[in-house]
N, CA, C and O atoms as CSV, one atom per row, in Angstrom:
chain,resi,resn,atom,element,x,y,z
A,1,UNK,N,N,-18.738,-1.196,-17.930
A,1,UNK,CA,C,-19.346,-1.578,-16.662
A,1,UNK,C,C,-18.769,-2.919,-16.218
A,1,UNK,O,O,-18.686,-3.836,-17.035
A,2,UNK,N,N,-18.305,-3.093,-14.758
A,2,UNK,CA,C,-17.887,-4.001,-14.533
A,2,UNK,C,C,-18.819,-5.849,-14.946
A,2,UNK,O,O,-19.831,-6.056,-15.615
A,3,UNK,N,N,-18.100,-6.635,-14.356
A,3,UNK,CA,C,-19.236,-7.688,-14.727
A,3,UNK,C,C,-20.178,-7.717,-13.148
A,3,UNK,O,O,-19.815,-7.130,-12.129
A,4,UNK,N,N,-21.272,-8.441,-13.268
A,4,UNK,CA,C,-21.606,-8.639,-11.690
A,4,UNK,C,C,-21.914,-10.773,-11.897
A,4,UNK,O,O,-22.123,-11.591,-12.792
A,5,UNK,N,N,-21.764,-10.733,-10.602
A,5,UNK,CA,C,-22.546,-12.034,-10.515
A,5,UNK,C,C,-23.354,-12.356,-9.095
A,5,UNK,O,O,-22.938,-11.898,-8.031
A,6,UNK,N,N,-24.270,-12.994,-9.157
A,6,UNK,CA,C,-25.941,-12.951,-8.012
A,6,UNK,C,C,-25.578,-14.199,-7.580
A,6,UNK,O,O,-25.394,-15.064,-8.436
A,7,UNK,N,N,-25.439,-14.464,-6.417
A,7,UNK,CA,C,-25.364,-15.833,-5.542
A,7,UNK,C,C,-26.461,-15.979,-4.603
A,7,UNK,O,O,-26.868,-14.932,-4.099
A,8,UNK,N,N,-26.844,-16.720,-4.373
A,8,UNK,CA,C,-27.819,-17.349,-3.131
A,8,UNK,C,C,-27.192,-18.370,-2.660
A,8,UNK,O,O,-26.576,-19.135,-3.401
A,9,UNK,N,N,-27.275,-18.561,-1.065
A,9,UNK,CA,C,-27.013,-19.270,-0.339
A,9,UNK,C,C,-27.311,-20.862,-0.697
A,9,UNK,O,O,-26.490,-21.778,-0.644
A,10,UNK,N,N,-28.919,-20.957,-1.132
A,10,UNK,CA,C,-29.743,-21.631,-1.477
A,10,UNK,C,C,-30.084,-21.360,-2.516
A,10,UNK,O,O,-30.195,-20.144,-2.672
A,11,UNK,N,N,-30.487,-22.375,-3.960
A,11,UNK,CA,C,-31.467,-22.091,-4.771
A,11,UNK,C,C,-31.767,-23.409,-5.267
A,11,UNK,O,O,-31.251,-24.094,-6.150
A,12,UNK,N,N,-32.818,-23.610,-4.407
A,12,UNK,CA,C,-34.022,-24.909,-4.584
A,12,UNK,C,C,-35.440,-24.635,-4.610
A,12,UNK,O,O,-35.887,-23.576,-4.168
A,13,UNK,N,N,-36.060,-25.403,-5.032
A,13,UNK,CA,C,-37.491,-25.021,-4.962
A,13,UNK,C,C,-38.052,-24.340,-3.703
A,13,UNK,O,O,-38.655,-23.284,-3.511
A,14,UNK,N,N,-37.786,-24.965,-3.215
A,14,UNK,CA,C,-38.340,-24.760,-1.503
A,14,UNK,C,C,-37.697,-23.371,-1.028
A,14,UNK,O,O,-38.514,-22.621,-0.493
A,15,UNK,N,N,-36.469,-22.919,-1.118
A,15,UNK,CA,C,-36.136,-21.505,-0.925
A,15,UNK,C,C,-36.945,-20.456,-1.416
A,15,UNK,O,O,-37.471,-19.463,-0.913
A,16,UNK,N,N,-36.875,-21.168,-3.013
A,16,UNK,CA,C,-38.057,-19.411,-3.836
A,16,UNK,C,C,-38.851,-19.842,-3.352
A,16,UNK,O,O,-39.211,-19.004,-2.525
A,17,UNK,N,N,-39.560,-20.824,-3.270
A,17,UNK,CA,C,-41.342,-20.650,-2.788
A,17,UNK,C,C,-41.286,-19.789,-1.585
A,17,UNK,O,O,-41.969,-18.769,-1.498
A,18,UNK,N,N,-40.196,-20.331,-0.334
A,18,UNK,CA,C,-40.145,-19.488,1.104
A,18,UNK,C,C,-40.100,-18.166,1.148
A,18,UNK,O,O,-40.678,-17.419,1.936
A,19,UNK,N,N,-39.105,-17.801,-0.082
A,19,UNK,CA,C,-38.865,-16.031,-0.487
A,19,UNK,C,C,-39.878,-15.577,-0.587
A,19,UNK,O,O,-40.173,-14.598,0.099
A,20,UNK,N,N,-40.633,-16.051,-1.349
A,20,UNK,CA,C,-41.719,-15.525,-2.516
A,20,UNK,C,C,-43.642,-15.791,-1.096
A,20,UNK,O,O,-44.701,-15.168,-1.167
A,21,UNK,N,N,-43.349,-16.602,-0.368
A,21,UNK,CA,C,-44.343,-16.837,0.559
A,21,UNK,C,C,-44.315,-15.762,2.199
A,21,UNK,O,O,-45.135,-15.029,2.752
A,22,UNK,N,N,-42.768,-16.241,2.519
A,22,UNK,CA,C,-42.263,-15.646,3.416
A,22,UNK,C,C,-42.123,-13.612,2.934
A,22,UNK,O,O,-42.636,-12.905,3.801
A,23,UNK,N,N,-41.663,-13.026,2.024
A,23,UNK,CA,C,-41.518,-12.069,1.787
A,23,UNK,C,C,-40.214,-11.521,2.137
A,23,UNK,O,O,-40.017,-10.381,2.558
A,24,UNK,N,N,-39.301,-12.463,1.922
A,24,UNK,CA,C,-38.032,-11.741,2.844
A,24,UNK,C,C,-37.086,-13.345,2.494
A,24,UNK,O,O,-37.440,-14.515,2.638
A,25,UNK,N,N,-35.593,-12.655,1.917
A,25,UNK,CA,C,-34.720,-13.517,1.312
A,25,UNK,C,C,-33.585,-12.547,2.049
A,25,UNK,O,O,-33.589,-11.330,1.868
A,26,UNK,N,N,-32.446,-13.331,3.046
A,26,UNK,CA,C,-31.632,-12.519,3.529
A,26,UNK,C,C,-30.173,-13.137,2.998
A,26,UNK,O,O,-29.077,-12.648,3.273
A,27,UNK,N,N,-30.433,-14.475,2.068
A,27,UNK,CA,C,-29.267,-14.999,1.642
A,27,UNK,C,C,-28.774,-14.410,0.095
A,27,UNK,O,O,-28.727,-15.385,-0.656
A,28,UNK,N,N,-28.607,-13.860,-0.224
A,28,UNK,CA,C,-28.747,-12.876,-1.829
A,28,UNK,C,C,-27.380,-12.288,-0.881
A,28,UNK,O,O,-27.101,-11.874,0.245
A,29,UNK,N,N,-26.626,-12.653,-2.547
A,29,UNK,CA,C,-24.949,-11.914,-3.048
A,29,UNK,C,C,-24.821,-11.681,-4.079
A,29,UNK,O,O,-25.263,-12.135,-5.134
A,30,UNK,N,N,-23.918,-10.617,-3.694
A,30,UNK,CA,C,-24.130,-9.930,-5.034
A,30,UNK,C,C,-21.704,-9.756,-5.080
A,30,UNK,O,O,-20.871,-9.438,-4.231
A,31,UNK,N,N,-21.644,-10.099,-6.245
A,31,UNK,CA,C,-19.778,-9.954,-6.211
A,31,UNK,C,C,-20.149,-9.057,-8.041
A,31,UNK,O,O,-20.822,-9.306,-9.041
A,32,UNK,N,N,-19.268,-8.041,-7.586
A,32,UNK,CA,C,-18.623,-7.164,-8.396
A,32,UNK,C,C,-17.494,-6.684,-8.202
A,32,UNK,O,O,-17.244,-5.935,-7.258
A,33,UNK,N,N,-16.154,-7.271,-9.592
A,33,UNK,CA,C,-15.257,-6.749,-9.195
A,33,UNK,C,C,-13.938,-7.154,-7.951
A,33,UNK,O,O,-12.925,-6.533,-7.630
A,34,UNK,N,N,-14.413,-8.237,-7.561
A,34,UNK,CA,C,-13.731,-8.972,-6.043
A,34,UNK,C,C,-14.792,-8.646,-4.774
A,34,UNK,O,O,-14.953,-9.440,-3.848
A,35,UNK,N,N,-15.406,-7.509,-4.865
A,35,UNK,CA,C,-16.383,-7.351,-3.799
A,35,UNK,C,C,-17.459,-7.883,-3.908
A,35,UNK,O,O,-18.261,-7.734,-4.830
A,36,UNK,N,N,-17.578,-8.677,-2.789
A,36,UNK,CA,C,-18.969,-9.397,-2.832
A,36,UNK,C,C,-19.616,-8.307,-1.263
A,36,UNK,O,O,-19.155,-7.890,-0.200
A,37,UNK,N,N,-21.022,-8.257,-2.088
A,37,UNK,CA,C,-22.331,-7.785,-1.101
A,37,UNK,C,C,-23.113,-8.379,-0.351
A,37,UNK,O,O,-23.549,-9.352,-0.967
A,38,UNK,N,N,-23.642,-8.306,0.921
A,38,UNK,CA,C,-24.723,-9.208,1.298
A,38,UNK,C,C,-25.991,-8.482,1.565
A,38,UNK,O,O,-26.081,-7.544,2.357
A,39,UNK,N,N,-27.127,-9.049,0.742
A,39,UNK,CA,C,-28.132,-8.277,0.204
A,39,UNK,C,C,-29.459,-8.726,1.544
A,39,UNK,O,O,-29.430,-9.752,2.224
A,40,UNK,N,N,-30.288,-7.866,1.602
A,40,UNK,CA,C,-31.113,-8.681,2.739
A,40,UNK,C,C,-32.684,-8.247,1.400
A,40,UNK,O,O,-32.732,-7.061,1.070
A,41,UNK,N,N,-33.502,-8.956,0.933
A,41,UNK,CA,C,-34.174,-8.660,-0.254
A,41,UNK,C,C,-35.480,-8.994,0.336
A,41,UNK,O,O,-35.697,-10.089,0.856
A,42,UNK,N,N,-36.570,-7.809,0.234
A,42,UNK,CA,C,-38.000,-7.915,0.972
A,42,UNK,C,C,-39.079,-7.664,-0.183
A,42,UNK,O,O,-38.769,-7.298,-1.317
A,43,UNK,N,N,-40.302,-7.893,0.224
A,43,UNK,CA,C,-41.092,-7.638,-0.437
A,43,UNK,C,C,-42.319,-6.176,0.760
A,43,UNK,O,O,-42.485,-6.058,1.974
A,44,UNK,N,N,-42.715,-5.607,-0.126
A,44,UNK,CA,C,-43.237,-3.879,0.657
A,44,UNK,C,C,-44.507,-4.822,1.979
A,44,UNK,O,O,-44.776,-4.237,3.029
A,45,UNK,N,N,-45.017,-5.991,1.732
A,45,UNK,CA,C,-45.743,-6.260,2.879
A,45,UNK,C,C,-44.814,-7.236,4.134
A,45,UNK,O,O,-45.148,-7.544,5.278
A,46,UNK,N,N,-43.567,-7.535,3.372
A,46,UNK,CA,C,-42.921,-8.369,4.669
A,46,UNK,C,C,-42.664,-6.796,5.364
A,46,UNK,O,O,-43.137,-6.385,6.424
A,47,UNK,N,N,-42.060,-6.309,4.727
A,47,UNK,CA,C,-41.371,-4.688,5.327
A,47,UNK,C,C,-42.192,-4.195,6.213
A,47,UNK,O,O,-41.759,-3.805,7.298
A,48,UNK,N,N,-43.530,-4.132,5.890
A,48,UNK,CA,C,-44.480,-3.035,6.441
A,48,UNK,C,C,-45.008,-4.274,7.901
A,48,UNK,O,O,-45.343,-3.769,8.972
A,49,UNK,N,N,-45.012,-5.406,7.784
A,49,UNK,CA,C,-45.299,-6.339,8.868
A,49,UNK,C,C,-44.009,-6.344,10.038
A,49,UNK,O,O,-44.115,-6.140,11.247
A,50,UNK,N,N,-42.750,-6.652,9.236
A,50,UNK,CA,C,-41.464,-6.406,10.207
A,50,UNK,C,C,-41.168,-4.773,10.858
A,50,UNK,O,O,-40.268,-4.620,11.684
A,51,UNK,N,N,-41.958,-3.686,10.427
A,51,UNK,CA,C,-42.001,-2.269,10.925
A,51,UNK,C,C,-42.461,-2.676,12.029
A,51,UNK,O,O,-41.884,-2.974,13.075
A,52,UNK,N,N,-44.312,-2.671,11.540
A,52,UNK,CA,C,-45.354,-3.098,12.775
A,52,UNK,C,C,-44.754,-3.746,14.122
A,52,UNK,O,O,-44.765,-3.164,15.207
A,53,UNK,N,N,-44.197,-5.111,13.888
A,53,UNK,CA,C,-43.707,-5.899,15.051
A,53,UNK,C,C,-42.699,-5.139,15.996
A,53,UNK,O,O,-42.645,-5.121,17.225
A,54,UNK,N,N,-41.761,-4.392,14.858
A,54,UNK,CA,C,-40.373,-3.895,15.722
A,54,UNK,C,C,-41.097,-2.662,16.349
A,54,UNK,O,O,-40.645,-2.471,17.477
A,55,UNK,N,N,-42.071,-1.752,16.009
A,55,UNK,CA,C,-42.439,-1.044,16.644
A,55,UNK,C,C,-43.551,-1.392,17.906
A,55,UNK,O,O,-43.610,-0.543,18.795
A,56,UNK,N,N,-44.407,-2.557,18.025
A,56,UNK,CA,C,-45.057,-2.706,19.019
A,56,UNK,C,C,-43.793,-3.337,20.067
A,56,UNK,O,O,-43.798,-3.013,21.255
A,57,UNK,N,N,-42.868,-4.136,19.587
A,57,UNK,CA,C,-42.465,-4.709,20.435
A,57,UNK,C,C,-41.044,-4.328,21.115
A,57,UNK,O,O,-40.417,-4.961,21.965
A,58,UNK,N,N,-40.736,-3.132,20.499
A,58,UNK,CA,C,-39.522,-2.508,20.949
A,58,UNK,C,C,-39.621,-0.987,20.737
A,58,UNK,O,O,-38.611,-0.295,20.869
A,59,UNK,N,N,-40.948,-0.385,20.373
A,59,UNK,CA,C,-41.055,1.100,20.140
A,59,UNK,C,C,-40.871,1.682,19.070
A,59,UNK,O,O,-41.565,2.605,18.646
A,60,UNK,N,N,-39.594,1.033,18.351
A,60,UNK,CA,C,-38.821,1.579,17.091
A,60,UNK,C,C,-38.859,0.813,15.965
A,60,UNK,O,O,-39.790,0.007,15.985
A,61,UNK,N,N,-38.060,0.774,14.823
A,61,UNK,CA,C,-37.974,0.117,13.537
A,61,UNK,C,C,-36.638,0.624,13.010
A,61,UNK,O,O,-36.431,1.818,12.797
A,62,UNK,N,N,-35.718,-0.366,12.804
A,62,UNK,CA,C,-34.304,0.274,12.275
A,62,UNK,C,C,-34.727,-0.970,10.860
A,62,UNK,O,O,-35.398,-2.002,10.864
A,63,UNK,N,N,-34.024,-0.305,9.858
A,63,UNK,CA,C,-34.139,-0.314,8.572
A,63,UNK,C,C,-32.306,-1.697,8.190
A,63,UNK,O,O,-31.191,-1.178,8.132
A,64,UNK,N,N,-32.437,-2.874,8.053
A,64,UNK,CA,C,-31.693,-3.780,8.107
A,64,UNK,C,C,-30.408,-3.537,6.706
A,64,UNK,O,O,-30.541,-3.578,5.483
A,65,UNK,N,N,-29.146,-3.273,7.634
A,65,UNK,CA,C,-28.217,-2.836,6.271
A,65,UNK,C,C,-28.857,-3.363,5.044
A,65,UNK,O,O,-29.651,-4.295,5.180
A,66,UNK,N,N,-28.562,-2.782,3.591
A,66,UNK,CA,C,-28.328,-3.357,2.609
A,66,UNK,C,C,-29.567,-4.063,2.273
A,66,UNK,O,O,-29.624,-5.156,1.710
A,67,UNK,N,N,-30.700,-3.244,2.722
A,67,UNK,CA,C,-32.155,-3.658,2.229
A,67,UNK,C,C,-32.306,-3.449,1.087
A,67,UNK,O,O,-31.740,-2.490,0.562
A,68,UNK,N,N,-33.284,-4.466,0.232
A,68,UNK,CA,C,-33.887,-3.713,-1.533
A,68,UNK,C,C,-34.834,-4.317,-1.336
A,68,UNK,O,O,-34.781,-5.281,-0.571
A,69,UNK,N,N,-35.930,-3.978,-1.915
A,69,UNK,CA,C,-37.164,-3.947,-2.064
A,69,UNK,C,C,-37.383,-4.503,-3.405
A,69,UNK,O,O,-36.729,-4.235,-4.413
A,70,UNK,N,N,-38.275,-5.225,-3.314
A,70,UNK,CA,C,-38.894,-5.461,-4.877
A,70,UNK,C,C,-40.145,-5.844,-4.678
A,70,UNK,O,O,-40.484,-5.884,-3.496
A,71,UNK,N,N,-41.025,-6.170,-5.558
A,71,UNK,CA,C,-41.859,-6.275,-5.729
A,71,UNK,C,C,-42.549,-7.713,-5.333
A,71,UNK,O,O,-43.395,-7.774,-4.441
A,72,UNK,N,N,-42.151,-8.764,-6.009
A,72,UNK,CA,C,-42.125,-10.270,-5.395
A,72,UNK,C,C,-40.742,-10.860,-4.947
A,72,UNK,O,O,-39.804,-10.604,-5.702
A,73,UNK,N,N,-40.487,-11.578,-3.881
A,73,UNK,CA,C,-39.090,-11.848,-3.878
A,73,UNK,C,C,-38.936,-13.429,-3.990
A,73,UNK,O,O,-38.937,-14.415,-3.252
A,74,UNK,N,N,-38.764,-13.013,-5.711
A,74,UNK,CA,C,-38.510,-14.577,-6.444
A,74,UNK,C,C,-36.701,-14.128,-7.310
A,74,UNK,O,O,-35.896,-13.209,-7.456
A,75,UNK,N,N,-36.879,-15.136,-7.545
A,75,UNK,CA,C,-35.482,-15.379,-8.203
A,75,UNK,C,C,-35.522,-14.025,-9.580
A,75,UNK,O,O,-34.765,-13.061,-9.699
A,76,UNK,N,N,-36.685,-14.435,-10.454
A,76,UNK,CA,C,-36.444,-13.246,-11.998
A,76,UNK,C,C,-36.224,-11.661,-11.098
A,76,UNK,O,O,-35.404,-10.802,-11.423
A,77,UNK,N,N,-37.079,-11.579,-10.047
A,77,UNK,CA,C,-37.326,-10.302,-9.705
A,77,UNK,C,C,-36.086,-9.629,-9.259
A,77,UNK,O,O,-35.629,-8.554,-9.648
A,78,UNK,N,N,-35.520,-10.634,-8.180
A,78,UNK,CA,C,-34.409,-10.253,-7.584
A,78,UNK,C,C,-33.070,-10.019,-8.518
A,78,UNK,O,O,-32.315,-9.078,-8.272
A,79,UNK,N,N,-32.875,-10.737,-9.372
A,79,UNK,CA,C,-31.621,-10.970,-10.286
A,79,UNK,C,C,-31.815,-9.002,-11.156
A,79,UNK,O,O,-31.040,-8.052,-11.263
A,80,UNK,N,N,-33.447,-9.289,-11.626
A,80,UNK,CA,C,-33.467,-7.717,-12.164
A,80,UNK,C,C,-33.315,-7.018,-11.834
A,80,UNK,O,O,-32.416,-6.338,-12.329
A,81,UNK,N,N,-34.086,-6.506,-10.636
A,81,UNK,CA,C,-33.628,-5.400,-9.519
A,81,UNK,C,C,-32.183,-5.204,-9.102
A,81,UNK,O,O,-31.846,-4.082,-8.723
A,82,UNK,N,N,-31.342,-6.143,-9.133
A,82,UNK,CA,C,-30.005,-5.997,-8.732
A,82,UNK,C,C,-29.536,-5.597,-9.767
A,82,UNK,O,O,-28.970,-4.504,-9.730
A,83,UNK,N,N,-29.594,-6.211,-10.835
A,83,UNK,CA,C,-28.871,-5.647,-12.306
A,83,UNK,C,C,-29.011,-3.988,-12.527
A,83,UNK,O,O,-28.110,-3.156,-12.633
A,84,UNK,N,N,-30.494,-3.808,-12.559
A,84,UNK,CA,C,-30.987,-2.240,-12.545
A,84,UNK,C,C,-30.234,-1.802,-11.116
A,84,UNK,O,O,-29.405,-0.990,-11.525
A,85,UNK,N,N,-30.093,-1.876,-9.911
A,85,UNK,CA,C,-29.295,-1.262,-9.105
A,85,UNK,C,C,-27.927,-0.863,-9.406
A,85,UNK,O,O,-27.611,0.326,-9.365
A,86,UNK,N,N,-26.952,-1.933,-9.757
A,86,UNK,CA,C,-25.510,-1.921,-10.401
A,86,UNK,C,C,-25.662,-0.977,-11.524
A,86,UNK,O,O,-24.750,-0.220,-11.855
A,87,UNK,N,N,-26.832,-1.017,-12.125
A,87,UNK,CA,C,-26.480,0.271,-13.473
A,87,UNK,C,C,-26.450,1.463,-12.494
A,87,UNK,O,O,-25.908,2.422,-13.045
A,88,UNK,N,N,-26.875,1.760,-11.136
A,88,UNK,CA,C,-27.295,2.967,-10.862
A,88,UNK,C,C,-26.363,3.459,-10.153
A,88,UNK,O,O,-26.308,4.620,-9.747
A,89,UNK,N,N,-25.130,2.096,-9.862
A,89,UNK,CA,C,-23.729,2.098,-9.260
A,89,UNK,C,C,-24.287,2.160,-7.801
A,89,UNK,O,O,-23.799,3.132,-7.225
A,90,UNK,N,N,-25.391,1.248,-6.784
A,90,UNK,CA,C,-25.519,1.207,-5.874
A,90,UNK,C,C,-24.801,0.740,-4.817
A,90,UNK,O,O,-24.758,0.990,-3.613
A,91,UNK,N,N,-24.097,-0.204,-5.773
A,91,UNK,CA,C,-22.822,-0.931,-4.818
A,91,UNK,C,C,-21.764,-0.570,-4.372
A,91,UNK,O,O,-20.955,-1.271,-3.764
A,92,UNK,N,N,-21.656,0.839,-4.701
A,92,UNK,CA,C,-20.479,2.036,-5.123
A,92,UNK,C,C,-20.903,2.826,-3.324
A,92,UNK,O,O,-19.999,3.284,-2.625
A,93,UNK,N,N,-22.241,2.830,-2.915
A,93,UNK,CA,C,-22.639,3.226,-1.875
A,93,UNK,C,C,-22.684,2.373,-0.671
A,93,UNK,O,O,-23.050,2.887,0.386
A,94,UNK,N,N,-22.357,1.142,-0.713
A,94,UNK,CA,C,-22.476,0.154,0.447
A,94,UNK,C,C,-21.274,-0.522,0.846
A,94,UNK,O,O,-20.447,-0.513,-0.067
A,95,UNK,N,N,-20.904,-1.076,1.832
A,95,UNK,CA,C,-20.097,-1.559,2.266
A,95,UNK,C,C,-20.177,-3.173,1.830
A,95,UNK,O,O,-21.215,-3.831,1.770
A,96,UNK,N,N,-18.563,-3.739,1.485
A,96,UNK,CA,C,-18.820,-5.240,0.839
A,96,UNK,C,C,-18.169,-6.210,2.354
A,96,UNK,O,O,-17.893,-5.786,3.476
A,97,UNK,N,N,-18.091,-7.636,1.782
A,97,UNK,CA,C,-18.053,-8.109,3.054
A,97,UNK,C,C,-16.820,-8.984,2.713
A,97,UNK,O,O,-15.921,-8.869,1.879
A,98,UNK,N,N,-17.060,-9.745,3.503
A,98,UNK,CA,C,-15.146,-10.771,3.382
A,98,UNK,C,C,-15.477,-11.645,2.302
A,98,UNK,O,O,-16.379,-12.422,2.615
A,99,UNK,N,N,-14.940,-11.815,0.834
A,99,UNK,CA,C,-15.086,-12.866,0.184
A,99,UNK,C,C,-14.798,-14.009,0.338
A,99,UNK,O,O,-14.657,-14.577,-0.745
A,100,UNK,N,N,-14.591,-14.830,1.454
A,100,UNK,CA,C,-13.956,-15.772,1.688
A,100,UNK,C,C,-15.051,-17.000,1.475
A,100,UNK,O,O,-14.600,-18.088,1.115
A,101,UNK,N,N,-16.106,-16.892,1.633
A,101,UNK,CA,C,-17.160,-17.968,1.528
A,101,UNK,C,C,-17.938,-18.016,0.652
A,101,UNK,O,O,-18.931,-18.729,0.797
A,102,UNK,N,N,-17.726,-17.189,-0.688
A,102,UNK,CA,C,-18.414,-17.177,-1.807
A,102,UNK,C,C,-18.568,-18.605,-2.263
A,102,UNK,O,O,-19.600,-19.273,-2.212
A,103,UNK,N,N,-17.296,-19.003,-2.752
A,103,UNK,CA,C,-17.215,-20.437,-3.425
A,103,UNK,C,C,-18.213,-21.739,-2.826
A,103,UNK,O,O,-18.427,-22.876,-3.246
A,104,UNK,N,N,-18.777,-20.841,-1.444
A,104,UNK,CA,C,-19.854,-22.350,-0.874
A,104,UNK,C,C,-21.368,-22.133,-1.020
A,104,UNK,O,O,-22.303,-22.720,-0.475
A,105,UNK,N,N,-21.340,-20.653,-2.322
A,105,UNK,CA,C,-23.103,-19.812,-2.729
A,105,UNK,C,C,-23.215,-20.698,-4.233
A,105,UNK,O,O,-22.370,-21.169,-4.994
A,106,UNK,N,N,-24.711,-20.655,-4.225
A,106,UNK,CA,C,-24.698,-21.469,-5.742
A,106,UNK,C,C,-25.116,-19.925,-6.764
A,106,UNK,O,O,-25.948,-19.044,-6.548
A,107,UNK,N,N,-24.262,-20.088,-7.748
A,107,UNK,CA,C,-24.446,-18.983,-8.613
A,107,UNK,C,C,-25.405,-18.884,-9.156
A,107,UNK,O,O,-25.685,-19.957,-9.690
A,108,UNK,N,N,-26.593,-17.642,-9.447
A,108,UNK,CA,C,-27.566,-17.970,-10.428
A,108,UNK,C,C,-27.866,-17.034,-11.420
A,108,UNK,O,O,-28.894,-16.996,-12.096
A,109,UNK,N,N,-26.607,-16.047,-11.479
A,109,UNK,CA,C,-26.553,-15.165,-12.525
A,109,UNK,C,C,-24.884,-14.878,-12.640
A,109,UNK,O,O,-24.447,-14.110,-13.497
């Protein structure tokens, strides 16, 4: 299995608390292999609140590339869930993005 490694844009206190308060982390990377991913990472009540809104306020709800779900969206949760995804070769199904700005994410796996 290839190696992977998990980047965030941010990782300070104040980010996980926002993830983990807010319900929704859209700075999460994921590089396997030379391809790096850009992950948009929710928790099931930010999801079900961002449905609600997009549907009162535009009718519809489109589903934001490269969504995952977890359970709390803190740092342990997210790093696991991604690991368990890559075993399931999810990244094998998504489109990666330009690696060019990795080197300015702080690594945390």
């Amino acid at each position: 299995m290839e190696n992977i490694s998990i980047y965030f844009s941010e990782d300070t206190e104040v980010s996980e608390y926002e993830g983990v308060h807010k319900g929704r982390r859209p700075d999460v990377y994921v590089k396997i292999n030379g391809d790096v991913f850009n992950l948009r990472v929710y928790d099931l009540v930010r999801l079900q609140q961002s449905f609600e809104s997009g549907c009162e306020q535009y009718g519809q709800y489109h589903v934001e590339p490269n969504l995952v779900l977890v359970r709390e969206v803190s740092k342990p949760e997210i790093i696991e869930a991604l690991i368990v995804l890559h075993g399931q070769r999810y990244f094998e199904e998504i489109k990666p993005i330009d690696d060019s700005d990795v080197s300015k994410l702080v690594r945390v796996y």
